[in-house]
N, C-alpha and C positions, 0 to 999 in steps of 0.2 A: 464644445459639448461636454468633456469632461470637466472642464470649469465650472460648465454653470451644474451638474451637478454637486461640487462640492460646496460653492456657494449656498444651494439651497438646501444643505446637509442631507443629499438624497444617498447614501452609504452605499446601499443598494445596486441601484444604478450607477454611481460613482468607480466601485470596486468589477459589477460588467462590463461598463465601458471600458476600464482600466484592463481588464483579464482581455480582453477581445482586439484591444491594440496591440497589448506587449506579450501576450501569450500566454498560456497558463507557468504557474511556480515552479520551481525547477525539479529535479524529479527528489531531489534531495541525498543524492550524490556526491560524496565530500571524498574525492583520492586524495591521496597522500602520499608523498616521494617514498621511497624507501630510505635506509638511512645511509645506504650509500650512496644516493640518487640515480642508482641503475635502472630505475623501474616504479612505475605510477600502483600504488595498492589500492583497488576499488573493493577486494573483500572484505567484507565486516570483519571475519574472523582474522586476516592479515592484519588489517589496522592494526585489531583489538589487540595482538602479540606486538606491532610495533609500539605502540603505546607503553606497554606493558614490559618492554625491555627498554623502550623509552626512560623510564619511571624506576626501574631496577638497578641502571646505571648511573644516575643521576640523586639517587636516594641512598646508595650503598657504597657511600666513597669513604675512605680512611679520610677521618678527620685530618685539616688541613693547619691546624694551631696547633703550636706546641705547645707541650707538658710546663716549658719554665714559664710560659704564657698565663695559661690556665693557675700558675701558682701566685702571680702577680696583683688579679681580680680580688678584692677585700673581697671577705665572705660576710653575710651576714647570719646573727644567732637565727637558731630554727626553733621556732615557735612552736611545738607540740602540739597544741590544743585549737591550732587552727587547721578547720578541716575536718574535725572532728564532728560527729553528729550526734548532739543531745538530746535524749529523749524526753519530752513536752512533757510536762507535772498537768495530771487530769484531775 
């Protein structure tokens, strides 16, 4: 049945028949372990802090290369003038 609606590109009927087998979408619910996996976070506002220290820890680490490293890399000349915005002759 749902075949032959896709077959006859009936979208419609395809996507009813489809919601009425398998159920409606899901409610859109996304937990999320904690980070010490003690516990399931289904608040948005939890998430949004795990995330957010997520993202604070991960973004805010002492660089991991060293200074004699960093001095090794050729540098190249710094072009001044690129970047710069010239204003258009009217």
């Amino acid at each position: 049945m749902i075949q032959g609606y896709a077959d006859q590109h009936d979208m419609h009927n395809f996507f009813q028949a489809t919601k009425t087998t398998y159920g409606p979408c899901s409610t859109g619910e996304n937990p999320l372990q904690s980070q010490n996996g003690s516990r399931l976070l289904k608040d948005d506002d939890a998430i949004y802090l795990h995330w957010k220290e997520h993202f604070k820890l991960l973004l805010n680490r002492e660089p991991t290369i060293s200074e004699e490293t960093l001095q090794v890399i050729p540098q190249r000349h710094v072009v001044d003038s690129l970047g710069i915005h010239q204003p258009s002759e009217s």
